[in-house]
Legacy VTK file of the C-alpha trace (Angstrom):
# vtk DataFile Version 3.0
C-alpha trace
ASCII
DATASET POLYDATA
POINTS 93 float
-4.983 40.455 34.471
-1.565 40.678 34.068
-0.659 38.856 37.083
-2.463 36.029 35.504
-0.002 35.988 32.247
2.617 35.965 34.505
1.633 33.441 36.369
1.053 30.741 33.895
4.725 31.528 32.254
6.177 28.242 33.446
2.883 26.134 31.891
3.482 28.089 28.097
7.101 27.350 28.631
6.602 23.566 29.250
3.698 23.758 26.510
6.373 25.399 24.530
9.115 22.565 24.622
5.916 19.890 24.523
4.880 21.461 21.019
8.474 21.790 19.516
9.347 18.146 21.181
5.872 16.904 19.109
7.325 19.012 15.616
10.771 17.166 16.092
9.260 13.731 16.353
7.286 14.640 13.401
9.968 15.881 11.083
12.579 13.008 12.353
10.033 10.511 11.365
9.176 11.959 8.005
13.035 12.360 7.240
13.472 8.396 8.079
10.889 6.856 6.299
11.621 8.868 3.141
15.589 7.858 3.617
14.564 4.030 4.043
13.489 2.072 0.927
10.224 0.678 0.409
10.329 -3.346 0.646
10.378 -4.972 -2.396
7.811 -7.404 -2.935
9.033 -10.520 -4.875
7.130 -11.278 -7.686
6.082 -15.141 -9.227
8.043 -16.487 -11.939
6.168 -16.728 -15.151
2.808 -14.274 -15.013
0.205 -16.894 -15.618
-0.784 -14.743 -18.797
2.564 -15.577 -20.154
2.105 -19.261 -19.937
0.341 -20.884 -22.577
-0.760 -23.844 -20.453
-2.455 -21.880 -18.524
-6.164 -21.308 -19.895
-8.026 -18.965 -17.031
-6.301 -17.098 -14.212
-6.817 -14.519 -11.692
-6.225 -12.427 -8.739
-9.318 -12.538 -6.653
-10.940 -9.274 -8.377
-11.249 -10.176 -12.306
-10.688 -13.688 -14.216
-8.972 -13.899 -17.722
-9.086 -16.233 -20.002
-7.482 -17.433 -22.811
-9.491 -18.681 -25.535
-9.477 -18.368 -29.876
-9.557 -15.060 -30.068
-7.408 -14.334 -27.604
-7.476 -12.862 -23.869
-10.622 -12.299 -22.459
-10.488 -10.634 -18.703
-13.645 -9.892 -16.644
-14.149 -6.421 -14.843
-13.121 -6.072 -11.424
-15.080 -5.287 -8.498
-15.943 -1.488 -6.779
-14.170 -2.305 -3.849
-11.441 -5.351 -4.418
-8.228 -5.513 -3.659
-6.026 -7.833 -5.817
-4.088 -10.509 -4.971
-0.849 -12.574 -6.330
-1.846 -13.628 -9.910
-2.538 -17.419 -9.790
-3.346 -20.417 -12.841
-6.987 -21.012 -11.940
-7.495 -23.616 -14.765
-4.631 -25.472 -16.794
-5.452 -26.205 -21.334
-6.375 -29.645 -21.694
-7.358 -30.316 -18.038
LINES 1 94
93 0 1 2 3 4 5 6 7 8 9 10 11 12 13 14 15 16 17 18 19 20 21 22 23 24 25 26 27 28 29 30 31 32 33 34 35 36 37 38 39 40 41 42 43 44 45 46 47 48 49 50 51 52 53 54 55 56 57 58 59 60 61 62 63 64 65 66 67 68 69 70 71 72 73 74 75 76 77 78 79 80 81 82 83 84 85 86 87 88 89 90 91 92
């Protein structure tokens, strides 16, 4: 039995280096993404709740609108995933 362990030293030592070689990618790629700043995603303009023209808008989950007594939004979805914000229907038109 124990010419077995000593057998196999040079496999645990190269399954030694593989491991530690696998913990140092690991850690080096942790460190870097939390030194590296999320992008920034640029946002619209105006928020199509904050223009008045603008009577119904959405982002592909829920719909607002904006009618007399003010800003009525529908419920979103179990599983949606919102988009940009867009004017769906201009007042008067």
């Amino acid at each position: 039995m124990a010419d077995d362990l000593t057998s196999d030293a040079p496999t645990r030592s190269h399954d030694r280096r593989v491991a530690w070689s696998v913990v140092a990618l690991t850690a080096a790629t942790v460190l870097i993404g939390a030194a590296v700043p999320a992008p920034s995603h640029p946002r619209a303009q105006a928020e199509p709740s904050a223009d008045t023209a603008c009577a119904e808008w959405g982002d592909g989950c829920r719909v607002c609108q904006r009618g007399a007594d003010g800003i009525a939004c529908s419920l979103p979805g179990i599983a949606c995933v919102p988009k940009e914000p867009s004017c769906l229907r201009r007042a008067g038109g």
